[in-house]
N, C-alpha and C positions, 0 to 999 in steps of 0.2 A: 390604390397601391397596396400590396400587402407587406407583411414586417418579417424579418428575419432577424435570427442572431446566429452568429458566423463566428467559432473561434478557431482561429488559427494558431498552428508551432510553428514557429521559425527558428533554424538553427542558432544550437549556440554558441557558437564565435562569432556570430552577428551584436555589434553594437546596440545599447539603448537605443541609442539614436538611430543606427540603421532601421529598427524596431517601427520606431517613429514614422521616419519617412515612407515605409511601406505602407502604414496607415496612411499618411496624405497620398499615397500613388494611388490607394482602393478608392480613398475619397473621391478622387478627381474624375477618376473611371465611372464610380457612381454617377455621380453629375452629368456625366456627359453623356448617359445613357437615360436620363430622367428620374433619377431615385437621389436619393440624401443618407447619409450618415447618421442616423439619429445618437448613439455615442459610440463611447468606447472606454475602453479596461483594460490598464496593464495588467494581469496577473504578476507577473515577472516569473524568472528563472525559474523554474523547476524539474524535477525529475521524471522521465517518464519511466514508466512501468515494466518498458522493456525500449532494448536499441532497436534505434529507428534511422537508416542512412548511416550507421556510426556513428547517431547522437544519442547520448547517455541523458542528458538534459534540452529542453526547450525552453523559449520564449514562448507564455503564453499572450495573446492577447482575444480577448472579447469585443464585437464590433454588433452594433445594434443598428438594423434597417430598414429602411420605408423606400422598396424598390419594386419595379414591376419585375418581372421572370424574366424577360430578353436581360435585366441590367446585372443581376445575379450569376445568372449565366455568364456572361461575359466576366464577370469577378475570379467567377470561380476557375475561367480558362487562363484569366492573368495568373492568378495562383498556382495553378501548375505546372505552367510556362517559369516562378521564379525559382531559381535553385536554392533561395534563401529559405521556401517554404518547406517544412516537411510534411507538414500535414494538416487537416482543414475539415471541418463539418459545418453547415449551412441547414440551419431546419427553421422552419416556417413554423410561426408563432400566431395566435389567435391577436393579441396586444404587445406593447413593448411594455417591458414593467420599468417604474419610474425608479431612480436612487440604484443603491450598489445591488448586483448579484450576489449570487449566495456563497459565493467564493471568497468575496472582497468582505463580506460580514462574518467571515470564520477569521477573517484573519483580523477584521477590527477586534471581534473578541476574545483574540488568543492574543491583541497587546497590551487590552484591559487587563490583563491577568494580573500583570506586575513581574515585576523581580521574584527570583524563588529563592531569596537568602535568606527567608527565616525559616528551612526546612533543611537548609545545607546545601542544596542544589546537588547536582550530580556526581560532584569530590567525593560528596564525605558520607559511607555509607554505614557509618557507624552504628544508625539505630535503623534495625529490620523490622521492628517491631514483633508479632508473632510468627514471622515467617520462619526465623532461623538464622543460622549460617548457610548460605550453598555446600559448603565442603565436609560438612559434618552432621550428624545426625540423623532422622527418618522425615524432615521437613520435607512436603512437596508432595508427599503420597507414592513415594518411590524409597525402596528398600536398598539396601547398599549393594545387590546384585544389579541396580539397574531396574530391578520390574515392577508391576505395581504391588503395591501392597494396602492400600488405601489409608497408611500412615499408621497402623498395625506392627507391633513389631513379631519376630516371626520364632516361633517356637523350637529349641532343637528336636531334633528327628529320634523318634524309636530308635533304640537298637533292637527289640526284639522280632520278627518279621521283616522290617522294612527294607535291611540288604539281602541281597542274592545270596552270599558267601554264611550268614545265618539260616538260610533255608535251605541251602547245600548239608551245610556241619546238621541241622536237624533231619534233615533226611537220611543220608548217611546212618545217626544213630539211632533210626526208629527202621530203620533196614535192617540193621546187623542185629536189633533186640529181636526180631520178627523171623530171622535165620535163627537165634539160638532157640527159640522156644518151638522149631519144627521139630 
């Protein structure tokens, strides 16, 4: 038999448990078409990347299999037949890997992390360090026009050439010296 892993969204105003039982309904389908369950993985709730059906968020779950291609098949027609499902990929694997996927290890290691109260957490933004204030200053490499400036501050402008109305008034008076000495 060959191995798959299959993760499916299911909507979200579907129950944990509804979650659940969907998993035992695939189980069962497996079986009975001669393949097994090897596991399976809540991800839980999350957000997709964009709406899907009108759903903002999904249940995810992870399902790992030792099925032949007719049992797959048939999985994947229950799955589109349920209106609980929104969405599903099924890709064929060389081996099944043992212990958690690489999903379930980002999240063990984001609870190793700890508490963040010796930093202030997100309240209290008292200390910027070298960034600055947002609302004041040349922090960020952006000039108080809005543009860049590469955190440069920016020089006042000539008057001598640099406006119109100065090249005007010199014009003007190297005309009229240029009439009088015809």
């Amino acid at each position: 038999m060959a191995f798959y892993e299959c993760v499916v969204i299911a909507r979200q105003d579907v129950a944990t448990s509804q979650v659940e039982s969907l998993v035992a309904d695939y189980t069962k389908i497996l079986e009975d078409n001669g393949g097994r369950l090897a596991g399976s993985e809540y991800w839980g709730l999350r957000t997709l990347a964009f709406r899907i059906k009108k759903n903002r968020k999904g249940h995810y779950v992870m399902l790992r299999l030792d099925a032949p291609a007719p049992a797959v098949h048939e999985l994947e027609r229950q799955m589109r037949l349920s209106d609980d499902v929104i969405r599903y990929l099924t890709v064929r694997v060389e081996a099944l890997e043992e212990g958690p996927s690489i999903v379930m290890q980002a999240r063990n290691s984001r609870d190793e992390r700890g508490d963040r109260g010796d930093r202030g957490g997100r309240g209290d933004r008292g200390d910027r360090g070298d960034r600055g204030d947002r609302r004041g200053g040349y922090g960020g490499g952006r000039d108080r026009d809005g543009g860049r400036d590469g955190g440069r501050e920016r020089r006042p402008r000539e008057a001598d050439d640099a406006t119109p109305s100065a090249n005007a008034s010199a014009n003007a008076s190297a005309n009229a010296s240029e009439g009088a000495a015809e």
